[in-house]
N, C-alpha and C positions, 0 to 999 in steps of 0.2 A: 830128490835126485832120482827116486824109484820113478817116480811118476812120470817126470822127462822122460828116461829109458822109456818108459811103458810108451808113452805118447809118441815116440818114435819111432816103435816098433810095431804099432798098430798098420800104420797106411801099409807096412811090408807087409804082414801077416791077410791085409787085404787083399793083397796083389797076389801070393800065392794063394787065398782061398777064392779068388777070382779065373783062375787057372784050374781049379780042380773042376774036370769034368762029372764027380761023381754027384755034383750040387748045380740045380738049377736056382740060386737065388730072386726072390721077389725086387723086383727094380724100384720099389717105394722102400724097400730095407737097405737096397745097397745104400741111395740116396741118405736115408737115416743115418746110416751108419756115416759114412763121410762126411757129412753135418756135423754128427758128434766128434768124430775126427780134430774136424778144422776149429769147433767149438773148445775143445780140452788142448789144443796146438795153443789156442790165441790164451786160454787162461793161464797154460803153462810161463808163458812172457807175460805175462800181465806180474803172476805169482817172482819171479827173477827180476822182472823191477820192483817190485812193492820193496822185495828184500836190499834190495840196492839203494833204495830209498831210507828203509828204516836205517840200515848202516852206516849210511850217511849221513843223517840224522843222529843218531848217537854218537857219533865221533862230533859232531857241531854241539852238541849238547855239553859232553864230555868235557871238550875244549876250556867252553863258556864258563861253568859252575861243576865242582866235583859231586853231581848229584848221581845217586844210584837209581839204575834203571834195568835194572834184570830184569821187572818182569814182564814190561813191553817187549823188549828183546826173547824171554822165553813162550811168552802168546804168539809173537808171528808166524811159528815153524809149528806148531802144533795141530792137530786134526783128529776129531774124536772119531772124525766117521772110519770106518774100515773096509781096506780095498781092498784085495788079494796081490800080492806080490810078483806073484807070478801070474802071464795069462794063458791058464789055461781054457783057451777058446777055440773052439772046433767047429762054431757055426756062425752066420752074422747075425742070428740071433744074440747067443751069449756074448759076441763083439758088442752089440748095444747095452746089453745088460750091465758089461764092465764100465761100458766106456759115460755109462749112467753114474755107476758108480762113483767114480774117479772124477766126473763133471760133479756130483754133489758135492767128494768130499773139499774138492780146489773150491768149489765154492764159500764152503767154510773158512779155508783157512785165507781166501779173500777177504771175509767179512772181519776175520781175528786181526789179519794184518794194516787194516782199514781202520781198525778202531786203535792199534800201535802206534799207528801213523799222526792217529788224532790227537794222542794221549802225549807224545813225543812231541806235536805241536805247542800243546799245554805247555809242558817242561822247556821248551825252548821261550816260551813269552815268560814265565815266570824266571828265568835264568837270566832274562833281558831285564824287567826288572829288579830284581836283585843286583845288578852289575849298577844299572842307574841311580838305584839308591844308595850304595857302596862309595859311589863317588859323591852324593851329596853327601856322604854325610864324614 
C-alpha cells in the first residue's frame, strides 16, 4: 500500500520540482525519470492483480479440498529488498534512485507472487484429483 502512495505521489512531486526555478534539470533525466514513473505505475497494477488472483485462487482452492495454504499466501506480500518509506527527494536524481529502487523491489515481489500463483495452480489440480478419486472410490 506504501508503495501505491509512493507511486502516486511521484508524478506530483515531479510537477512541483519541475516548477522550481532554482533547478535547471537534464531533459535525458526528466525523460528517465517518467519512464521509471510509468514503469512502477504499470508494476503497481500488475502487483493489485497478481494479488486479486492469488485471492481468488485460495478461496477456489479452499472451496474444493480443506487444504492449508499459508504459505503461498504469506510469499506473495513479501519483499526483502528495502525502500525507504518516505521520499525524501529533492532532486531528479535521488527521484531515479528511488524510483530504482522500488522498480527492484516490485520486481521481487512480482517474481514471489508468480511463483504463488504457480504453486496455488499445483494445489488446485491436485484438489481436482483428489475430488475424482473420492468419487471413484
Amino acid at each position: 500500500m506504501k508503495r501505491i502512495l509512493l507511486a502516486l505521489f511521484l508524478p506530483g512531486m515531479l510537477m512541483v520540482m519541475s516548477f522550481s526555478a532554482a533547478q535547471t534539470p537534464d531533459p535525458n533525466q526528466e525523460q528517465k525519470l517518467l519512464a521509471l514513473i510509468k514503469e512502477v505505475q504499470t508494476q503497481q497494477a500488475q502487483l493489485a492483480e497478481n494479488q486479486a488472483k492469488i485471492e481468488e485462487k485460495l478461496a477456489a482452492v479452499a472451496e474444493t479440498t480443506p487444504i492449508v495454504v499459508q504459505a503461498a499466501s504469506a510469499m506473495a506480500a513479501t519483499s526483502t529488498t528495502s525502500v525507504p518509506a518516505t521520499a525524501d527527494v529533492h532532486s531528479i536524481p535521488d527521484a531515479i534512485n528511488l524510483l530504482e529502487q522500488i522498480k527492484a523491489a516490485n520486481d521481487e515481489v512480482l517474481a514471489k507472487q508468480k511463483a504463488a500463483l504457480e504453486r496455488l495452480d499445483e494445489l488446485q489440480d491436485a484438489a481436482d484429483q483428489l475430488r475424482i478419486f473420492a468419487k471413484r472410490g
